[in-house]
N, C-alpha and C positions, 0 to 999 in steps of 0.2 A: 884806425879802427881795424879790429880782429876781420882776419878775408879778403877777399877780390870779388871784384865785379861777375856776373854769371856770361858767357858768350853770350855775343850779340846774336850768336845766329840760333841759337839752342834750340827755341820755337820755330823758325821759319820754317813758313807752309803752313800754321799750325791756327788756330779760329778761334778764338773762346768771345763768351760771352759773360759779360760783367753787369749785373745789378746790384743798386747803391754804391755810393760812389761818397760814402765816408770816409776816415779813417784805412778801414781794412780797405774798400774797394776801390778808395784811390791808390793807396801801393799796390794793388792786386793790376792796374791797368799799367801804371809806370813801367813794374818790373817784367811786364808779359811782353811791352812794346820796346823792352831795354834788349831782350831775348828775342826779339825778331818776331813776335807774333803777331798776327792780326788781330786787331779786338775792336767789339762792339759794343758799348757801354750807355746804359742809363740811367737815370735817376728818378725817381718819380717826384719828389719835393724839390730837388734842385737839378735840374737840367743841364746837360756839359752844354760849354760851347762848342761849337765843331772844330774852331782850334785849340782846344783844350789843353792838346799835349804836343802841340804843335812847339815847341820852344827846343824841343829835342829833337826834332827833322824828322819826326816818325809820323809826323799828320798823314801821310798819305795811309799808312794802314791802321788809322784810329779813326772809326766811326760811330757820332754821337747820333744814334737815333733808337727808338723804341723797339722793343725785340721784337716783334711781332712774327718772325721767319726765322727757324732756327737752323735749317737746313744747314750742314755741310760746318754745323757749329763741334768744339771735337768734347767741350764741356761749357757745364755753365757754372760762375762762380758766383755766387749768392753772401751779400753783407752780413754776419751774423744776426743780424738786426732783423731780417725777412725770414717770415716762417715760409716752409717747403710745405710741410704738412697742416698743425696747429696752429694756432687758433681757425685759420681760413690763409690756405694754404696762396702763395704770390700767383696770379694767371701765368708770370712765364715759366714759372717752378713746373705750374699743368702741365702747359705744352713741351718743356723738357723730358717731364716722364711719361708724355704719351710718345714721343718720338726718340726715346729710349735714350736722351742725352743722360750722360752722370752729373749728378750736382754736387761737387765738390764747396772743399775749404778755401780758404788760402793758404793752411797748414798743409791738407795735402797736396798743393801746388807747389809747396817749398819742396816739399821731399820729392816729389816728380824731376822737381829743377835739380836736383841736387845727384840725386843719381844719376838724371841725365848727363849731367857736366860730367861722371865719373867720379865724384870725391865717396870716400867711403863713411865721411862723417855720420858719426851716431846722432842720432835722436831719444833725448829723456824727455819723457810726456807727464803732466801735473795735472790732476784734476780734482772736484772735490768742490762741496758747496762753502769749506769757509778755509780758507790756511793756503787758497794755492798761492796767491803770489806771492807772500813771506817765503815759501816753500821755494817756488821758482827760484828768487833772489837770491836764496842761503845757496841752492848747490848750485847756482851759476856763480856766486862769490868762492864756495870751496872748490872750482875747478879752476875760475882764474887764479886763485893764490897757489896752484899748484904749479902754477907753468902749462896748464893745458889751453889748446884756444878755443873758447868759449863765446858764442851766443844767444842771449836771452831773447824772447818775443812772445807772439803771439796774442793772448791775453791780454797781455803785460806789456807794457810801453810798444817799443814796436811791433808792427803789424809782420807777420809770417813772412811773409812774401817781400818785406822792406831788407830783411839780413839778407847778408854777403855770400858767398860761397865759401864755405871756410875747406878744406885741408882734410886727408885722409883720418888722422886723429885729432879733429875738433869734436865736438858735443854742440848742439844745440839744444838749450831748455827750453821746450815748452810749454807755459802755458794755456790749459786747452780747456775753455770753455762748454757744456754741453750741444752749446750750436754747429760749435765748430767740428766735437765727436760725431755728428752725428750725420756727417759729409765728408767721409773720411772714406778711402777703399785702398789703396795702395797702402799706405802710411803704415810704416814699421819703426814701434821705440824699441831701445836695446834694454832699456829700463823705464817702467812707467808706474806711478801711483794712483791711489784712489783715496785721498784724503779723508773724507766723511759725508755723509748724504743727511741731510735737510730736506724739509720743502723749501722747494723755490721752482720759478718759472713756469708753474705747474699749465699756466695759459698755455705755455709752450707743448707739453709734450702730455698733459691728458690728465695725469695724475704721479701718484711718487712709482709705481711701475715704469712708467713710461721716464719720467724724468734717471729712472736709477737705470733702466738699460741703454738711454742715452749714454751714461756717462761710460757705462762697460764697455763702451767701445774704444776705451781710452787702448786696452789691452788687445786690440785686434791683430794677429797677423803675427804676435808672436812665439816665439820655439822656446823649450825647456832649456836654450842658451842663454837666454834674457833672463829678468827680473822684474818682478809685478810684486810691487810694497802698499798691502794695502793694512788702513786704519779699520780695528775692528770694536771700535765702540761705538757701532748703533749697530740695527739688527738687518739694515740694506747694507753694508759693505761685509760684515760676517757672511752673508750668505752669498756676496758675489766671493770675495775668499774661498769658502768652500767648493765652489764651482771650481773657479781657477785651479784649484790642487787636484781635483776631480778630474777635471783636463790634462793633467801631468807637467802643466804651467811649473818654474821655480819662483816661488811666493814666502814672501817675508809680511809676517802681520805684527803691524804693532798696536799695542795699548798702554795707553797712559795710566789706567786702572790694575797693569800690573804688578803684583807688588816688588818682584825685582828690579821695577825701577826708580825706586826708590834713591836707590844712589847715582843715575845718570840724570834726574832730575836735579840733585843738588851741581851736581858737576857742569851740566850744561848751562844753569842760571849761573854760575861762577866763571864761568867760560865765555857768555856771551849774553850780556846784560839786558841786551835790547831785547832779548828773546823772552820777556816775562811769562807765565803762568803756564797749565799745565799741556792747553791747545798749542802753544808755541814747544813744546819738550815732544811735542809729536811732530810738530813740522822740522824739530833737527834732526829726531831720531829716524825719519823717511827720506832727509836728506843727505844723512849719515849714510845710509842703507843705499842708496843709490848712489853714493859716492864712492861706494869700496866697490861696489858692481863694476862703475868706471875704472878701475884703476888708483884711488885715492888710499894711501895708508892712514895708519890712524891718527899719525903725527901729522901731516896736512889735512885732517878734516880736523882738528882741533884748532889748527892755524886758523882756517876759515872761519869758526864758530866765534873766536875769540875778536877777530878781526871784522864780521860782521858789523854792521852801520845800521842798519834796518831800514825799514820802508816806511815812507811818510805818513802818514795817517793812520797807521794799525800801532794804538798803544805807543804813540810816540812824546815823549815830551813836550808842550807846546811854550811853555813858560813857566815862572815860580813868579808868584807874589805875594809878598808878607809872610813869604813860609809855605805857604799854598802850593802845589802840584796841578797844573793845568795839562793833563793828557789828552790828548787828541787821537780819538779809537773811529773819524768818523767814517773808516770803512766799513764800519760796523751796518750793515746796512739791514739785519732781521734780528729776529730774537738770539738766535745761535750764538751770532758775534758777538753778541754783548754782552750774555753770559759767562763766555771765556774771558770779558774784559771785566766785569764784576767780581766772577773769583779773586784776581788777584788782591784784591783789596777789601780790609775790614769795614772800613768806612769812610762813604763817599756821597760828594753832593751832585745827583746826576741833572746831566743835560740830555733831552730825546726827543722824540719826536720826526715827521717827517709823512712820509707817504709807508703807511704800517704794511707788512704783510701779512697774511693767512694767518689768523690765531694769534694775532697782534702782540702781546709780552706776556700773557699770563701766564707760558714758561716759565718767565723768570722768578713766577711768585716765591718760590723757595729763597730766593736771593735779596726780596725785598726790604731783610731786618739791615741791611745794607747799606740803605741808601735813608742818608739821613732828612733829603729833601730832595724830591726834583723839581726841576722847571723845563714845561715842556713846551716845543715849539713847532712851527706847521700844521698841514690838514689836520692831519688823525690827531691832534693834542688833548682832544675829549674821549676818546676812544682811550688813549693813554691813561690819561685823570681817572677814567670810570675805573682802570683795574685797580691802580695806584690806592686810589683811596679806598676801594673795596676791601683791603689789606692794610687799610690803618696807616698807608704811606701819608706824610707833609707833601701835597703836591702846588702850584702855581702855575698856572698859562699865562707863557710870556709871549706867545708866538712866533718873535723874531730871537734871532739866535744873539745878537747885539742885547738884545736885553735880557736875556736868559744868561750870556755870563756876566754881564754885571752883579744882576740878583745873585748870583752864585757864587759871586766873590764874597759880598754881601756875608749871603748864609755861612757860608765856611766859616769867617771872624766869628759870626754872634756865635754860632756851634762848636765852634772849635774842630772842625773837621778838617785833616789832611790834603785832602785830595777834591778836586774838581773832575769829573769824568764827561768829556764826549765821547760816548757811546751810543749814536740815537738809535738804533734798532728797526728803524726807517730807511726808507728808500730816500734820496736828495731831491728827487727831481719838482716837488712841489714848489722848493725855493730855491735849488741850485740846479745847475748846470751839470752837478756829478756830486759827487764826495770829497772826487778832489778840491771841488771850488767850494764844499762847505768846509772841510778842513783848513783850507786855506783863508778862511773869511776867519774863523777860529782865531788861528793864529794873529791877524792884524786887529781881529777886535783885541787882544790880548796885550798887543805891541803899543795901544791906544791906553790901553788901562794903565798898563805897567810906567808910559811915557807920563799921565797922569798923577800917579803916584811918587813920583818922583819932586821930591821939593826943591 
C-alpha cells in the first residue's frame, strides 16, 4: 500500500476524546493510539470493552468510559453521524463548547497528523450533494496512473484518519461530507471543489443556508496559490463562486450547460465509457481541473479518463438479459441523482422507492414521458405512485425490490424497452443497511434471474 505508518510517538502527551465508535471513530481511536496518544472513547448504542484496543499493547492509554470530564482533553472528535449543533446538539458536543474544547473531524485530524510527521503532502478536498465520490475516484485513478502516490478516503471507503502517511509529493483525495466540513479548522486543500447543492440533510444544518455554508468550508484556509473548481448550475454554488473570486480565491467554474462543451462532452464519453451522462462530463471536467492544478498534463489525464473502471452502484452495469440492460444507479439516493440517471436514457422501465426525501420526485416530472412503467418498492412506494400516476405514469407496488425486478424484467419484454433502471431516489435504510446492500441485493437478484433463464 501507497505510505508508511505515522510515528508511534507523534501524539504522545496528547488527550483527545472520541465519540461513536463506528467506522470513522473506530479508525479515529486506533490511529491516535498507534501515534501515542491518550484517548478516551464512547459509544452510546454500543459500548467499548475496556480492553477494546488492547490487542495492540496500548490498553494502558485507552479508556472506555463516558465523557463526562473533559478536562485537560486537547480535542474532541465527533462520528459524523452526531450532531454538534442540529437537530439537538450531543450533551458532550455542550460541554466541549462550553469549555472551549474544538470539535474536530477525522479529516482534520489526518492533516494535523501529517504535517506533524513533516510530510508536505497535498490535500484535494470534494464535496458536493451528488458526484462526489465518482469525482473522488477519477482524480485519485488520474494521479495513480500518473506515477504520483496517491490516497483516497474520507467519505469514501476508508476513514480519514485509516491512510498512511504518504511522502512529500503524495496527494491525498478527499472526500468530505458536510459533517465532516464543518469540524474543520486547520485543514488546508491545495485544490478543492464544490460539486452542486441540493437539499439534503436539511435536519442537519437548518435549512439550504445552513446546509450550503456548511459545505463552503470545503474552501477554508486557502491562498490565491490553490484552486477552488466549483459547478455553477444551481443558483447556491454560482453565488458561493462569486464570493470566492471576490476574495481574490483562483476559481475555475464549470458548466455542463455551456455550450463550448459541447465537444469535450463527446470526447470524455468516448474516453471513458463508464462516465455516462452530462452530471458525470462535470465530474471529469472538475477532476481534469484539479488534476492539472496537481501537476497532471493533458496526456495522463486522458490516460486516467480512458482507464477509469467506475464505481459500483452509480449507473453501473448490473447485468444483460434477453437484450435487456440492468443498471444499477442505487446510489442514487434523492431526486437529483436520479435525474442525471434518467437523462441518459430514452426509454426506461424504472425501479424506486425507499425512504423519499423533501419534495419526494415531483422534480423529476419533466422526465416522466421516460419511463415506460415503474415498480415501486419500500415505505414511501405511495407517495411515489401518487406523483407517478398524477402524470399519466404505468405504475405497480411491488414493495420488495426481489419482486420489482422480476416484474421489470417482465414489462421490458411485453414493451419492448431497453433498459431496466435502479435508480430509486430514496434513501435504503427502510430495507437496507446502505445502498451499498441494496445495490448489491440488485445484483444477485439478477444473477438468480439470469441462472434461471438459462435452459
Amino acid at each position: 500500500m501507497t505510505g508508511r505508518p505515522f510515528p508511534s510517538d507523534l501524539f504522545a502527551g496528547s488527550r483527545f476524546a472520541v465519540v461513536g465508535l463506528g467506522r470513522n471513530g473506530h479508525a479515529v481511536v486506533k490511529a491516535l493510539l498507534g501515534m501515542g496518544a491518550e484517548v478516551q472513547a464512547w459509544d452510546d448504542k454500543s459500548p467499548p470493552a475496556p480492553d477494546a484496543y488492547g490487542a495492540q499493547g496500548e490498553n494502558s492509554r485507552f479508556t472506555a468510559a463516558p465523557l463526562d470530564d473533559l478536562t485537560g482533553f486537547e480535542a474532541l472528535i465527533l462520528s459524523p453521524g452526531i450532531p454538534h449543533r442540529l437537530p439537538s446538539p450531543h450533551p458532550v458536543a455542550v460541554k466541549a463548547r462550553e469549555a472551549g474544547i474544538p470539535i474536530l473531524s477525522d479529516a482534520e485530524m489526518l492533516y494535523r497528523a501529517v504535517r506533524k510527521a513533516g510530510s508536505k503532502a497535498r490535500f484535494a478536498s470534494i464535496t458536493g450533494t451528488n458526484g462526489k465520490s465518482t469525482t473522488t475516484a477519477l482524480l485519485a485513478h488520474m494521479l495513480d496512473k500518473a506515477g504520483v502516490p496517491v490516497l483516497a478516503g474520507g467519505n469514501l471507503g476508508t476513514a480519514s484518519l485509516a491512510l498512511p502517511l504518504l511522502p512529500d509529493d503524495g496527494v491525498y483525495v478527499i472526500e468530505m461530507s458536510s459533517y465532516m466540513l464543518e469540524r474543520l479548522d486547520q485543514y488546508h486543500a491545495a485544490t478543492a471543489c464544490l460539486l452542486n447543492l441540493t437539499p439534503d440533510h436539511l435536519d442537519r444544518h437548518g435549512d439550504m443556508a445552513g446546509y450550503a455554508a456548511a459545505k463552503r468550508h470545503v474552501f477554508d484556509n486557502m491562498t490565491p496559490d490553490d484552486l477552488a473548481v466549483v459547478g455553477v448550475d444551481d443558483a447556491y454554488t454560482r453565488a458561493e463562486a462569486s464570493t470566492l473570486i471576490a476574495e481574490g480565491l483562483n476559481v475555475v467554474t464549470i458548466s455542463v450547460h455551456d455550450e463550448t462543451l459541447v465537444a469535450p462532452v463527446a470526447k470524455v464519453h468516448e474516453a471513458a465509457p463508464t462516465l455516462p451522462g452530462a452530471h458525470n462530463l462535470q465530474n471529469a471536467l472538475v477532476a481534469r481541473a484539479m488534476a492539472k492544478h496537481l501537476g497532471l498534463d493533458d496526456r495522463a489525464i486522458e490516460t486516467g479518463l480512458t482507464t477509469y473502471p467506475g464505481l459500483p452502484h452509480r449507473q453501473a452495469l448490473a447485468g444483460v438479459i434477453d437484450g435487456i440492460r440492468f443498471i444499477n444507479d442505487s446510489k442514487a439516493t434523492n431526486a437529483e441523482a436520479a435525474e442525471k440517471a434518467l437523462l441518459c436514457y430514452d426509454k426506461v422501465i424504472w425501479i424506486a422507492g425507499g425512504t423519499a426525501k423533501s419534495g419526494g420526485i415531483e422534480a423529476l416530472a419533466p422526465l416522466f414521458d421516460r419511463i415506460a412503467k415503474a415498480f415501486l418498492i419500500g415505505r414511501d412506494a405511495p407517495i411515489l405512485q401518487a406523483s407517478l400516476l398524477a402524470h399519466g405514469v404505468a405504475t405497480e407496488i411491488s414493495q420488495t425490490l426481489d419482486v420489482a425486478t422480476s416484474a421489470a424484467l417482465e414489462a421490458a419484454r411485453a414493451l419492448d424497452v431497453p433498459v431496466v433502471l435502479l435508480s430509486p431516489a430514496c434513501a435504503s435504510f427502510d430495507q437496507f443497511a446502505s445502498f451499498e446492500a441494496r445495490g448489491a441485493s440488485f445484483i444477485d437478484i439478477l444473477t438468480r434471474l439470469s441462472d434461471s433463464e438459462t435452459p
